[in-house]
mmCIF entry with sequence, helices, sheets and N, C-alpha, C, O atoms, coordinates in Angstrom:
data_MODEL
# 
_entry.id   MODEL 
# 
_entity.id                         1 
_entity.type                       polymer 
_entity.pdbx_number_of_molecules   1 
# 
_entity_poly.entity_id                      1 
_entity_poly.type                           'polypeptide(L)' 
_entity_poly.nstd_linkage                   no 
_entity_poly.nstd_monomer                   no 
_entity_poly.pdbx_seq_one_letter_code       
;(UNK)(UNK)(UNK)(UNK)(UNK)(UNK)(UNK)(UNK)(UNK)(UNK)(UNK)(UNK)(UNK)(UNK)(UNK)(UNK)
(UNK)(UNK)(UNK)(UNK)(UNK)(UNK)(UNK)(UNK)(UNK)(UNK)(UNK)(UNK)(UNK)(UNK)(UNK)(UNK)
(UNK)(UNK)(UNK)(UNK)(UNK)(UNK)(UNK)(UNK)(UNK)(UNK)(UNK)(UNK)(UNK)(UNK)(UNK)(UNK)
(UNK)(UNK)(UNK)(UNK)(UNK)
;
_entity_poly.pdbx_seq_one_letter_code_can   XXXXXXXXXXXXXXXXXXXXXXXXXXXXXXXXXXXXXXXXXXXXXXXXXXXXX 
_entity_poly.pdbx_strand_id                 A 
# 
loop_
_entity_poly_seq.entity_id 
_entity_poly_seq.num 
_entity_poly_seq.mon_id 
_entity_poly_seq.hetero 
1 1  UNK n 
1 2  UNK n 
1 3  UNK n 
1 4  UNK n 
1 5  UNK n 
1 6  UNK n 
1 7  UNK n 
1 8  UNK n 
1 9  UNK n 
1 10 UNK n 
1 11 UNK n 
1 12 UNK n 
1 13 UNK n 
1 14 UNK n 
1 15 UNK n 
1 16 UNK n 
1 17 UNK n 
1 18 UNK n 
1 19 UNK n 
1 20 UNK n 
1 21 UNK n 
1 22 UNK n 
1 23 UNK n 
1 24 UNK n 
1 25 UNK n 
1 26 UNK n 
1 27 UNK n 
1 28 UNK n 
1 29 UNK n 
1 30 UNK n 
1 31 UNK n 
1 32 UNK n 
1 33 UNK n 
1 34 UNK n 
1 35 UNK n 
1 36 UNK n 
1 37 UNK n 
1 38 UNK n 
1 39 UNK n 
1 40 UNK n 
1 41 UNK n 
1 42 UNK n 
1 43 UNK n 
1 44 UNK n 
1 45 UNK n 
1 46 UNK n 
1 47 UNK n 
1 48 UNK n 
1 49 UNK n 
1 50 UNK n 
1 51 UNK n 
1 52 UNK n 
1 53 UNK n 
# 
_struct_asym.id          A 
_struct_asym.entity_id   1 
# 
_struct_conf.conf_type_id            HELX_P 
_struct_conf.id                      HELX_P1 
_struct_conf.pdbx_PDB_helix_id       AA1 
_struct_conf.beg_label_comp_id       UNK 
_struct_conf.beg_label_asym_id       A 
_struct_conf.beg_label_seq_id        12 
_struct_conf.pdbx_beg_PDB_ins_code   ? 
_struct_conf.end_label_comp_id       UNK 
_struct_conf.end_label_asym_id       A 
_struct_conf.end_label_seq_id        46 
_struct_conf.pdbx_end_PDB_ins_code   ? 
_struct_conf.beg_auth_comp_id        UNK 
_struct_conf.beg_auth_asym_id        A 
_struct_conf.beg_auth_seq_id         12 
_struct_conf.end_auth_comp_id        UNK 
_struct_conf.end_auth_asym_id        A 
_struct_conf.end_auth_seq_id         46 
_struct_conf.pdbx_PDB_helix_class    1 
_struct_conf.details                 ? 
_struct_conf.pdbx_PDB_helix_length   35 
# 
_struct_conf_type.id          HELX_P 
_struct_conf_type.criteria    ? 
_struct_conf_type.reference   ? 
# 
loop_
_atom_site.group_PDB 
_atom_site.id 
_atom_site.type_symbol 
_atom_site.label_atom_id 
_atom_site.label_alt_id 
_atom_site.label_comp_id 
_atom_site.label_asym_id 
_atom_site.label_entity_id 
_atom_site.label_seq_id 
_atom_site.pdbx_PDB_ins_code 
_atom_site.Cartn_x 
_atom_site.Cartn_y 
_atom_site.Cartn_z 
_atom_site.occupancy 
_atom_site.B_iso_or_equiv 
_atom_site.pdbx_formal_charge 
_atom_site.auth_seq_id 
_atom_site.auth_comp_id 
_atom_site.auth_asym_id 
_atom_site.auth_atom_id 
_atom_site.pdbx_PDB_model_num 
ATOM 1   N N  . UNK A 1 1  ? 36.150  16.200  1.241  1.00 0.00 ? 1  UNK A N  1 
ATOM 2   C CA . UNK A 1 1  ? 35.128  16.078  0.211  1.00 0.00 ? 1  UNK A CA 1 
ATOM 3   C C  . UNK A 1 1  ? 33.754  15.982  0.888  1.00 0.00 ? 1  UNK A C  1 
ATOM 4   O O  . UNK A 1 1  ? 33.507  15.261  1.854  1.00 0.00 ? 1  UNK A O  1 
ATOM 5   N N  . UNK A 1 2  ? 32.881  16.805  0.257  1.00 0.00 ? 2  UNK A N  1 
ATOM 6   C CA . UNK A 1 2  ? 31.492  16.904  0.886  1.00 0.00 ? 2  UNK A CA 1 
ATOM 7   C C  . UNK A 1 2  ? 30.250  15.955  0.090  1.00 0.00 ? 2  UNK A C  1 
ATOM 8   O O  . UNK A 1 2  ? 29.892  16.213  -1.059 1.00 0.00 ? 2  UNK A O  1 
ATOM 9   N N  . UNK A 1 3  ? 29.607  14.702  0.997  1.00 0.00 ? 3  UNK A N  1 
ATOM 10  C CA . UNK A 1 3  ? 29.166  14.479  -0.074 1.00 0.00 ? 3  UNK A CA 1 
ATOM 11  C C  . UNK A 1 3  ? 27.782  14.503  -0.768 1.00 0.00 ? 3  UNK A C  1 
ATOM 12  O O  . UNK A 1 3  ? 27.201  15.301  -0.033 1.00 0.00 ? 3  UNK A O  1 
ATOM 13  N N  . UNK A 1 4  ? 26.954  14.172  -1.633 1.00 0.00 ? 4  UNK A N  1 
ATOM 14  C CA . UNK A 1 4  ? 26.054  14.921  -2.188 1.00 0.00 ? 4  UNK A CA 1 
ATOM 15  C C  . UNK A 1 4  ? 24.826  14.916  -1.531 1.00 0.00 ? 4  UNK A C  1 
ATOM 16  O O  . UNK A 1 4  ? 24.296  13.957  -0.970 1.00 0.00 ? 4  UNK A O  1 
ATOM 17  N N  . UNK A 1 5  ? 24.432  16.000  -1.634 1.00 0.00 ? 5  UNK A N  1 
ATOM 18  C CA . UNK A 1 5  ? 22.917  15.851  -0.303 1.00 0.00 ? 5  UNK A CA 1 
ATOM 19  C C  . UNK A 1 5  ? 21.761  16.250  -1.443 1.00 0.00 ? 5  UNK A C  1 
ATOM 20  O O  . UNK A 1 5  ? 21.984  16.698  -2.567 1.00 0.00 ? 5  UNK A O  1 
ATOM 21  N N  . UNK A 1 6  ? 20.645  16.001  -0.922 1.00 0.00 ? 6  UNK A N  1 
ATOM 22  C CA . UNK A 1 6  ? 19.386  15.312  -1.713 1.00 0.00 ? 6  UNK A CA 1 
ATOM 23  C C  . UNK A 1 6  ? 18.435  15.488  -0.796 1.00 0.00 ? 6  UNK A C  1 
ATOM 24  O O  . UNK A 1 6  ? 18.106  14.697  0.088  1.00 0.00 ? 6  UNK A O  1 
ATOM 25  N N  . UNK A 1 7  ? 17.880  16.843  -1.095 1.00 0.00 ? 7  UNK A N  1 
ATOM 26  C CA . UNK A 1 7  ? 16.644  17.332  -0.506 1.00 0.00 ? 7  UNK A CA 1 
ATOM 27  C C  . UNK A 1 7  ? 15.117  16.963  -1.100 1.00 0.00 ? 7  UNK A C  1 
ATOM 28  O O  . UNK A 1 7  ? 14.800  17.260  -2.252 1.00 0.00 ? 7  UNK A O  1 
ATOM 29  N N  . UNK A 1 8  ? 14.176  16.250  -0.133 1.00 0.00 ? 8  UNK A N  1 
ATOM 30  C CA . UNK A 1 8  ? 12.848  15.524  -0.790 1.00 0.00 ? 8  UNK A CA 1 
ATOM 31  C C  . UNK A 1 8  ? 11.714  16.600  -0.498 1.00 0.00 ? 8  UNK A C  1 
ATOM 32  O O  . UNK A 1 8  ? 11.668  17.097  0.627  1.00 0.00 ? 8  UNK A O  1 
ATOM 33  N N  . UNK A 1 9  ? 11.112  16.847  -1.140 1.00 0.00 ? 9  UNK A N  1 
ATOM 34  C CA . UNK A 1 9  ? 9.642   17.688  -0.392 1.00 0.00 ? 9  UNK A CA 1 
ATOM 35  C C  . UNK A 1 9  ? 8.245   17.172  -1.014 1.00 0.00 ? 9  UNK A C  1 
ATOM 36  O O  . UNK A 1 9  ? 7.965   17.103  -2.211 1.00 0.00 ? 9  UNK A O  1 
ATOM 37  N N  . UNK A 1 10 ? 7.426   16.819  0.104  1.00 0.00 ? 10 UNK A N  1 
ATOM 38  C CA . UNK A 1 10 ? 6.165   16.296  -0.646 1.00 0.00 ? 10 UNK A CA 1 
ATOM 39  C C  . UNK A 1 10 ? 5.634   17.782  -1.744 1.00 0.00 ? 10 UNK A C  1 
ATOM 40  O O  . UNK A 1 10 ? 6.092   18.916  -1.606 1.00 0.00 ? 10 UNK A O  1 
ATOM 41  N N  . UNK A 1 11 ? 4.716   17.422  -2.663 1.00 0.00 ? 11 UNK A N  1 
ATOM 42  C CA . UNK A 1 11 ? 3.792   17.859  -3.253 1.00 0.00 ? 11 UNK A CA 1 
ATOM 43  C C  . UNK A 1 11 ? 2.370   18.161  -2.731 1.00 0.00 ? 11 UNK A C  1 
ATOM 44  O O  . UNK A 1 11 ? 1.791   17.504  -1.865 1.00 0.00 ? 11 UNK A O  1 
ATOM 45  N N  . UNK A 1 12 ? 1.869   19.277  -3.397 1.00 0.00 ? 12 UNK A N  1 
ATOM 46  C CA . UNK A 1 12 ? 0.695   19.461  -3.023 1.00 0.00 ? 12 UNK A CA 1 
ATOM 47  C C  . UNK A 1 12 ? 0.117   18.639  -2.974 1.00 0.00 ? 12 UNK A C  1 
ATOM 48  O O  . UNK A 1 12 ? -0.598  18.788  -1.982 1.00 0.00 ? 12 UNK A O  1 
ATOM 49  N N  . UNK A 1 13 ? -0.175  17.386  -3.619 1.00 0.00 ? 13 UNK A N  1 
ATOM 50  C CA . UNK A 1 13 ? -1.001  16.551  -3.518 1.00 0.00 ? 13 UNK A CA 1 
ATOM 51  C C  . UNK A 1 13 ? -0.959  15.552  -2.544 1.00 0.00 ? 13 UNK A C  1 
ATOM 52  O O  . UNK A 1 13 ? -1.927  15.058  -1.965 1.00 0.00 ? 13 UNK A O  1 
ATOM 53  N N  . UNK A 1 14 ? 0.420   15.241  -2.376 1.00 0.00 ? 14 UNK A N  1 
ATOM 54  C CA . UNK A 1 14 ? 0.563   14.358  -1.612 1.00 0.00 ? 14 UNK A CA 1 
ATOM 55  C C  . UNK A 1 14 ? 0.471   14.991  0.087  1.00 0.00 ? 14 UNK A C  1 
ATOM 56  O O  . UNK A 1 14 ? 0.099   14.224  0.975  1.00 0.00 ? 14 UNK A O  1 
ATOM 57  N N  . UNK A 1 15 ? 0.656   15.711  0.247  1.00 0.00 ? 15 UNK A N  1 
ATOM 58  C CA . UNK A 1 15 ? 0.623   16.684  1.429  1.00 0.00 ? 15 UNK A CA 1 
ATOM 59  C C  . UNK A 1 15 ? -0.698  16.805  1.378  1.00 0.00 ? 15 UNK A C  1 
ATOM 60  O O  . UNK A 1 15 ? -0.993  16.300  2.461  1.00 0.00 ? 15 UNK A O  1 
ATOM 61  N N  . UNK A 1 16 ? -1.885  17.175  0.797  1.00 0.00 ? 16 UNK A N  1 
ATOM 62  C CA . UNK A 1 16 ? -3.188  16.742  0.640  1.00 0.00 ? 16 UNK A CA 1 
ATOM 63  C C  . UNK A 1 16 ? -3.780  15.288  1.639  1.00 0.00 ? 16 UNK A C  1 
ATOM 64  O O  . UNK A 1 16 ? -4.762  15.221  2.379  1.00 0.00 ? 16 UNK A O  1 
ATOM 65  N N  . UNK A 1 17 ? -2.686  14.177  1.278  1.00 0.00 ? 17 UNK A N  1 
ATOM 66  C CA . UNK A 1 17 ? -3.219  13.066  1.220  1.00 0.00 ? 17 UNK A CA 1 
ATOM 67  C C  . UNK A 1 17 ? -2.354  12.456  2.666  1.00 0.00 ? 17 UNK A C  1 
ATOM 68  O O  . UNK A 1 17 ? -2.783  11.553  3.385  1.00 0.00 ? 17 UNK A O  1 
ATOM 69  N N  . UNK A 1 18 ? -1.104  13.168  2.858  1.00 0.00 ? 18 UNK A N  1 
ATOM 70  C CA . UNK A 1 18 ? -0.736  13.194  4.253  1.00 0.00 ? 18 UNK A CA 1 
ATOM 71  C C  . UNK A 1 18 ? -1.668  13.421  5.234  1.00 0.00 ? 18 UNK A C  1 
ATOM 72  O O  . UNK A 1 18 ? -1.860  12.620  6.148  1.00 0.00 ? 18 UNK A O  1 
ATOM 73  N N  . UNK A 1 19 ? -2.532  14.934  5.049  1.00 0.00 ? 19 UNK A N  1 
ATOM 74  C CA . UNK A 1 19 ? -3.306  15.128  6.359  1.00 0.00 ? 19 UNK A CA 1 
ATOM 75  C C  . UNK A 1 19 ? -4.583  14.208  6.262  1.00 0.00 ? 19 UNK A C  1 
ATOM 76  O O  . UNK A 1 19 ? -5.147  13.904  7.313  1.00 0.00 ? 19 UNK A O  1 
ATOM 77  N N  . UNK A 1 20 ? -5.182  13.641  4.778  1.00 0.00 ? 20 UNK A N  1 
ATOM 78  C CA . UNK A 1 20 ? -6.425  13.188  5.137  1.00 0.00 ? 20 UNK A CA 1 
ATOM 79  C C  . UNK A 1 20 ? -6.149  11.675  6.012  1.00 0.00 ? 20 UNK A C  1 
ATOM 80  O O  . UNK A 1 20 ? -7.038  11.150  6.682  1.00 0.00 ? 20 UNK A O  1 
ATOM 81  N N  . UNK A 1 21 ? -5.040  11.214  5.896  1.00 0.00 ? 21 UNK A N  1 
ATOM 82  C CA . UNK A 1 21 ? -4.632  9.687   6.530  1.00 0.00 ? 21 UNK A CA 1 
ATOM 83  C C  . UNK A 1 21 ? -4.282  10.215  7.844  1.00 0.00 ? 21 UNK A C  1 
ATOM 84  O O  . UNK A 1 21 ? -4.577  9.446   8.758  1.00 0.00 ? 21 UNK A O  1 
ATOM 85  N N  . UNK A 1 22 ? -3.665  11.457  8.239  1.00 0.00 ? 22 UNK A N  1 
ATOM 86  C CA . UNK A 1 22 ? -3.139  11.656  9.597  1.00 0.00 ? 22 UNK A CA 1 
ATOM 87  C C  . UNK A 1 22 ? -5.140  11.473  10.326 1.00 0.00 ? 22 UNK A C  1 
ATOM 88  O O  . UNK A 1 22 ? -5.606  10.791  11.238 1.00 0.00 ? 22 UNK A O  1 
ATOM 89  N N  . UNK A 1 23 ? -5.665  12.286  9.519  1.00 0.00 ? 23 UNK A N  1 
ATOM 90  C CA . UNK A 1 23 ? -6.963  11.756  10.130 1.00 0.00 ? 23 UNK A CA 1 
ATOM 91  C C  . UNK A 1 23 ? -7.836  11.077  11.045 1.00 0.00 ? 23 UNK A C  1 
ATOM 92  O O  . UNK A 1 23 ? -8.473  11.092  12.098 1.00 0.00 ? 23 UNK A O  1 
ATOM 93  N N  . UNK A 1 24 ? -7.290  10.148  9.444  1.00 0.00 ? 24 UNK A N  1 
ATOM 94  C CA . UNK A 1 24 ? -7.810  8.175   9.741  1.00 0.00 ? 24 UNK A CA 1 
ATOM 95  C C  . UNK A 1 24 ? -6.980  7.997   10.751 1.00 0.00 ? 24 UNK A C  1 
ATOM 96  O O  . UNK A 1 24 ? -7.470  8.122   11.874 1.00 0.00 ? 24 UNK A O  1 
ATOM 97  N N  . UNK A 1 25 ? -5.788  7.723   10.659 1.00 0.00 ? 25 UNK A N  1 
ATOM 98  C CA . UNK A 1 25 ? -5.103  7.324   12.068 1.00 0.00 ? 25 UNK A CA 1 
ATOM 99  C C  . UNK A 1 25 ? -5.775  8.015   13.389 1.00 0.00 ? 25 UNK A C  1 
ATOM 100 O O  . UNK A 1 25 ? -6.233  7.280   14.264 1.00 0.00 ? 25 UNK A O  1 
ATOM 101 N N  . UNK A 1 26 ? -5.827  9.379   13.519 1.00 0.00 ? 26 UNK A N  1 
ATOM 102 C CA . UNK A 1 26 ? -6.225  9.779   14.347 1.00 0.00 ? 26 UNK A CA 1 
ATOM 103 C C  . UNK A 1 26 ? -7.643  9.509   15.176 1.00 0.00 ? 26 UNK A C  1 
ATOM 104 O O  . UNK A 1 26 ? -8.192  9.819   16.233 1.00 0.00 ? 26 UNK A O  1 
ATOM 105 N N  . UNK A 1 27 ? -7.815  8.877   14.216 1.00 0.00 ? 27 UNK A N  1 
ATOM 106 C CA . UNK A 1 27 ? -9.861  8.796   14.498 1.00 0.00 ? 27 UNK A CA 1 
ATOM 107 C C  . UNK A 1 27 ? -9.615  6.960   14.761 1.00 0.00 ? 27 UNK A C  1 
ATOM 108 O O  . UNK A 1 27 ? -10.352 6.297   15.492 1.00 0.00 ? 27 UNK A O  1 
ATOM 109 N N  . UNK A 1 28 ? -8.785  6.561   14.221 1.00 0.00 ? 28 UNK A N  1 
ATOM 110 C CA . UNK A 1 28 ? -8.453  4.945   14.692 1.00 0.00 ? 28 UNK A CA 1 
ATOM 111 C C  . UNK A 1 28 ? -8.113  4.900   15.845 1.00 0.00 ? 28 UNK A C  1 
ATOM 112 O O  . UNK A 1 28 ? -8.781  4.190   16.596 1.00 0.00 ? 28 UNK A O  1 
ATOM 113 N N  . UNK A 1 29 ? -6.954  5.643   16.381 1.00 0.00 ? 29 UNK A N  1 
ATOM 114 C CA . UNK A 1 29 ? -6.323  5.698   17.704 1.00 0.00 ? 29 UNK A CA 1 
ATOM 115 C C  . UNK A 1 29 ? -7.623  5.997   18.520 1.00 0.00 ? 29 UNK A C  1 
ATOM 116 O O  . UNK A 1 29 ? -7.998  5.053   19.216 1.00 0.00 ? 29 UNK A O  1 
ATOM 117 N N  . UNK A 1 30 ? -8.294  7.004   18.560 1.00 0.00 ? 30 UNK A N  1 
ATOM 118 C CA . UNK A 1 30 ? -9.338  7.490   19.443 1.00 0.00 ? 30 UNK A CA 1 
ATOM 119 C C  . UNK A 1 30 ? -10.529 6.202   19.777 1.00 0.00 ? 30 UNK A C  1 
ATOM 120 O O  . UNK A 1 30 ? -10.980 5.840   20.864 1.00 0.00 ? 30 UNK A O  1 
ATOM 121 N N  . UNK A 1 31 ? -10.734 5.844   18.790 1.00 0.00 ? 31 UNK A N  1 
ATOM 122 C CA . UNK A 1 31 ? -11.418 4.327   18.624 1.00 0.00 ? 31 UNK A CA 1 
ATOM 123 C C  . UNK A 1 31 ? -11.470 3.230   18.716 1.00 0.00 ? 31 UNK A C  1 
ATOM 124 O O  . UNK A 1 31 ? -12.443 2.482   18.810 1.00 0.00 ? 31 UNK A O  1 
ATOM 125 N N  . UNK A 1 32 ? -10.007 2.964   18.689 1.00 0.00 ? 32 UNK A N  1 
ATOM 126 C CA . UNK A 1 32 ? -8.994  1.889   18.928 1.00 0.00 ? 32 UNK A CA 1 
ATOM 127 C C  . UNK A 1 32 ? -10.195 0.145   20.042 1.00 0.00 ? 32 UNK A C  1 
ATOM 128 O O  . UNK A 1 32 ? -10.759 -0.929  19.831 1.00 0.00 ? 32 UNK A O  1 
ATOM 129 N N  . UNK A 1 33 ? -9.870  1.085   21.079 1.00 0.00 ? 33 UNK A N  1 
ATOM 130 C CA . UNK A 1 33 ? -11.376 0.072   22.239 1.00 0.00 ? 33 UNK A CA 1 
ATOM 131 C C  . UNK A 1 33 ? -12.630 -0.339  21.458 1.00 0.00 ? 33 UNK A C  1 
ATOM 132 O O  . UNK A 1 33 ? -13.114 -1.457  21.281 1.00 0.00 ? 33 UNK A O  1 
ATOM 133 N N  . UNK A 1 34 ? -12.985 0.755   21.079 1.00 0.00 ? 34 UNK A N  1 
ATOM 134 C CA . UNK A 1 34 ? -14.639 0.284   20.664 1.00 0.00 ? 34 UNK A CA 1 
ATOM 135 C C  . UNK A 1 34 ? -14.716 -0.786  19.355 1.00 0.00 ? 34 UNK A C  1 
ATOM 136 O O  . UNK A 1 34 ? -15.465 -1.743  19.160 1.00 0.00 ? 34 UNK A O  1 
ATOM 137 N N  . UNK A 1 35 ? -13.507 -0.155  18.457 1.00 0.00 ? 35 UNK A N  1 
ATOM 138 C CA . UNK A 1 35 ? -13.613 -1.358  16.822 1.00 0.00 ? 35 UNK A CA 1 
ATOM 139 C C  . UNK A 1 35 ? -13.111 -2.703  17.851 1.00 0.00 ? 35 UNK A C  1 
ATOM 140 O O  . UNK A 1 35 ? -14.163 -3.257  18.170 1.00 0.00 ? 35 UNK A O  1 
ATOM 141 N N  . UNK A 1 36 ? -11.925 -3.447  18.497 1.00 0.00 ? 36 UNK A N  1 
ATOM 142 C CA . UNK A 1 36 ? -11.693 -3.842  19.424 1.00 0.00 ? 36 UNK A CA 1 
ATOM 143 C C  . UNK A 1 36 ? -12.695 -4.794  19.670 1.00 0.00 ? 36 UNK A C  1 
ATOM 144 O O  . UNK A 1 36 ? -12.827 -5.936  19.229 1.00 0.00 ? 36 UNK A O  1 
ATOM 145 N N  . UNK A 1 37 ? -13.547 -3.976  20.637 1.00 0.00 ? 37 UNK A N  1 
ATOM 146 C CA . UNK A 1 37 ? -14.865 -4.561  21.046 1.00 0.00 ? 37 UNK A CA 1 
ATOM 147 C C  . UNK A 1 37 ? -16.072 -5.102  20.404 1.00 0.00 ? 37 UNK A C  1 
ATOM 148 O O  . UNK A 1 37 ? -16.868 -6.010  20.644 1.00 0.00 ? 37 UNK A O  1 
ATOM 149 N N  . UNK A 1 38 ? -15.836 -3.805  19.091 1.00 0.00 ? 38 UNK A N  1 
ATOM 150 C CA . UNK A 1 38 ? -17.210 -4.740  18.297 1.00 0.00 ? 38 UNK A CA 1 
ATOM 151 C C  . UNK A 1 38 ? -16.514 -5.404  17.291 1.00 0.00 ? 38 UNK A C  1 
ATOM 152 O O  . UNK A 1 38 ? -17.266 -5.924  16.466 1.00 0.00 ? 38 UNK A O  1 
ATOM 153 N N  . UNK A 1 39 ? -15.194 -5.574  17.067 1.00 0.00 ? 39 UNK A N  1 
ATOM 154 C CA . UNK A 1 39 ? -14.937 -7.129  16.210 1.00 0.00 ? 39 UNK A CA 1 
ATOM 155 C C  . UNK A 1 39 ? -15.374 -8.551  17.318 1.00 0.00 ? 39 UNK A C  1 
ATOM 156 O O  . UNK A 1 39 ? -16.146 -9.482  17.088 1.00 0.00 ? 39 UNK A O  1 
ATOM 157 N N  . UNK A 1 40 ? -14.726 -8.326  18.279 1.00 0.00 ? 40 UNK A N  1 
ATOM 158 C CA . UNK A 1 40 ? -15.015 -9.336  19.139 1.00 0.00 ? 40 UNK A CA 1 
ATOM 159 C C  . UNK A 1 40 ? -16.432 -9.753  19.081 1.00 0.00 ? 40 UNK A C  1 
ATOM 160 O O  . UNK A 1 40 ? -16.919 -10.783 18.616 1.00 0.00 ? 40 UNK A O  1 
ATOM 161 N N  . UNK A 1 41 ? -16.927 -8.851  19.586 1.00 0.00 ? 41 UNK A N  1 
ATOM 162 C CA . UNK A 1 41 ? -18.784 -9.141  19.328 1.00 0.00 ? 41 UNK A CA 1 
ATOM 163 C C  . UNK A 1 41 ? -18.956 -9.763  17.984 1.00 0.00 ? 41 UNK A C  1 
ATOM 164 O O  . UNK A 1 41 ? -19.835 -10.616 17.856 1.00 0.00 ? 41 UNK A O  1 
ATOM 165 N N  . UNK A 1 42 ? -18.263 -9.450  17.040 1.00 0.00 ? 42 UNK A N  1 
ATOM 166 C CA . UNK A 1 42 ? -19.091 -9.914  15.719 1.00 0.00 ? 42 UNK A CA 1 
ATOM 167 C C  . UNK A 1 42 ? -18.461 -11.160 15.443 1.00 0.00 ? 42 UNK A C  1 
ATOM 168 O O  . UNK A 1 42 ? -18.909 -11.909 14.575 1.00 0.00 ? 42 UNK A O  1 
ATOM 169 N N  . UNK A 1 43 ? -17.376 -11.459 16.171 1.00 0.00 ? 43 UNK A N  1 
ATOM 170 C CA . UNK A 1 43 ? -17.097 -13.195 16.410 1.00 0.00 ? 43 UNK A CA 1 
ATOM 171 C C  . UNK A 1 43 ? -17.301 -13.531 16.895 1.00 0.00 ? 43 UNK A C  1 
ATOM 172 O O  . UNK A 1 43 ? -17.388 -14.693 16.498 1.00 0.00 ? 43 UNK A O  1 
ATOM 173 N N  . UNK A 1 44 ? -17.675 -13.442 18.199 1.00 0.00 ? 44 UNK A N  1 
ATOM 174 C CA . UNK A 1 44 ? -18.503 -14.233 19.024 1.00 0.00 ? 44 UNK A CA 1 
ATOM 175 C C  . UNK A 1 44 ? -19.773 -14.793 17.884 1.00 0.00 ? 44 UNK A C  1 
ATOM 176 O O  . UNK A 1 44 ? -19.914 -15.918 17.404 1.00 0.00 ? 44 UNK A O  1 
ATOM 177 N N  . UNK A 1 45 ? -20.726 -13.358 17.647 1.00 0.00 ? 45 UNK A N  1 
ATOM 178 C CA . UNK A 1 45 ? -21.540 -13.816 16.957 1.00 0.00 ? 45 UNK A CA 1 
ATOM 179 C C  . UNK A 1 45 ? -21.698 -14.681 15.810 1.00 0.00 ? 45 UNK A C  1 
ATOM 180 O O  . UNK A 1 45 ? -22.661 -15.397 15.536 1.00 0.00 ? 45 UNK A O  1 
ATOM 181 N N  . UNK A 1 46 ? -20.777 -14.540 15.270 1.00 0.00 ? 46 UNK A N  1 
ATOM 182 C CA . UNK A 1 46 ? -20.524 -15.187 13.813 1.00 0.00 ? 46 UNK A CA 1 
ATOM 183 C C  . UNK A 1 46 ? -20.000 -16.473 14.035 1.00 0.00 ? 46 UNK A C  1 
ATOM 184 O O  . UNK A 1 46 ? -20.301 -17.265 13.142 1.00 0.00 ? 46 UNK A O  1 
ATOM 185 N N  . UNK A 1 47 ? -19.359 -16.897 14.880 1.00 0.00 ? 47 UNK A N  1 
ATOM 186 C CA . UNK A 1 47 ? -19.188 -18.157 15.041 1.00 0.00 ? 47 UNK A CA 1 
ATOM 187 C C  . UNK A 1 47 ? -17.491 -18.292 14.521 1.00 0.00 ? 47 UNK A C  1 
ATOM 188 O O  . UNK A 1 47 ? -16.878 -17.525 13.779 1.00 0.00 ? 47 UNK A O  1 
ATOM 189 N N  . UNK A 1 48 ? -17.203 -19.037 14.923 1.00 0.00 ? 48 UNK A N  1 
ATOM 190 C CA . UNK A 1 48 ? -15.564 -19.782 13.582 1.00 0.00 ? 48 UNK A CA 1 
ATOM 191 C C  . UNK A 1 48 ? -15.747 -20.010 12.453 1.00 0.00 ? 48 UNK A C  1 
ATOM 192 O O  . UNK A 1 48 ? -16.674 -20.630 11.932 1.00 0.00 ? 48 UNK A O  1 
ATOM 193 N N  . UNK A 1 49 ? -14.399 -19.258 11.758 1.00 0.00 ? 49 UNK A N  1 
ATOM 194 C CA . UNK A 1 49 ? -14.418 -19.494 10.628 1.00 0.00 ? 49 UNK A CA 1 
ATOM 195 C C  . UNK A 1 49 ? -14.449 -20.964 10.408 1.00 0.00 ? 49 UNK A C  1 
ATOM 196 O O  . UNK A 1 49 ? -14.093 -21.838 11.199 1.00 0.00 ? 49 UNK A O  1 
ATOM 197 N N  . UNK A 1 50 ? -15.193 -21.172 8.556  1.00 0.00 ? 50 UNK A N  1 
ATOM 198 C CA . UNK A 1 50 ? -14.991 -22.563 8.623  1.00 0.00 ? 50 UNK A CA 1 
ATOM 199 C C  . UNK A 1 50 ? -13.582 -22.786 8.233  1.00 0.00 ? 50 UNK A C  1 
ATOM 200 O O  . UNK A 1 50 ? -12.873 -21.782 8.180  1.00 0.00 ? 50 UNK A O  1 
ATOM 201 N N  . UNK A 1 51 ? -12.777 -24.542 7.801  1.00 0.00 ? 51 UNK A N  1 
ATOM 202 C CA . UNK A 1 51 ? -12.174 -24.580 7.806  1.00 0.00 ? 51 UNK A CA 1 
ATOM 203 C C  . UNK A 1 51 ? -11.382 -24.769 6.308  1.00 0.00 ? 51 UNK A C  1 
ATOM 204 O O  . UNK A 1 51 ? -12.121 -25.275 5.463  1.00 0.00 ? 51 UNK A O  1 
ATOM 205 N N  . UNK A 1 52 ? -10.349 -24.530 5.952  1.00 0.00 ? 52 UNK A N  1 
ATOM 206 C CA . UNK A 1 52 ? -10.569 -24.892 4.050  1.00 0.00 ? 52 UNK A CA 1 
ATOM 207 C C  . UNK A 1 52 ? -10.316 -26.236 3.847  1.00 0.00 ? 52 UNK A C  1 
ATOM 208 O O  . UNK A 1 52 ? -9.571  -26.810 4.640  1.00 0.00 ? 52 UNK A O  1 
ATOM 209 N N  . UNK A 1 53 ? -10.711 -26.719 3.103  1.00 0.00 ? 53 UNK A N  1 
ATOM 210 C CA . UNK A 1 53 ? -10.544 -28.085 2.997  1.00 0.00 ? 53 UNK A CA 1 
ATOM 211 C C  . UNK A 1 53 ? -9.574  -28.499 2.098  1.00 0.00 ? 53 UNK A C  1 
ATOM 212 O O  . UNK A 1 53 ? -9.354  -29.699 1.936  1.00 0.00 ? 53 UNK A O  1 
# 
């Protein structure tokens, strides 16, 4: 007995919305160091969070 197979295929749209995120990732990875670096900077600068009370 063979059993039932279930083929998925994105949509135009979503295949749309695949490449614009492959993108973002792509442009994150490349960037990865510098966001990195300037979060750090902007805590340093900013100080600690306060605390909740």
């Amino acid at each position: 007995m063979v059993p039932p197979k279930v083929e998925y295929e994105l949509t135009p749209v979503a295949l749309e919305l695949h490449e614009t995120l492959q993108l973002l990732t792509d442009w994150a990875e490349r960037n990865r160091v510098y966001i990195a670096e300037s979060r750090a900077a902007y805590d340093t600068w900013r100080g600690p969070e306060p605390a909740d009370a």
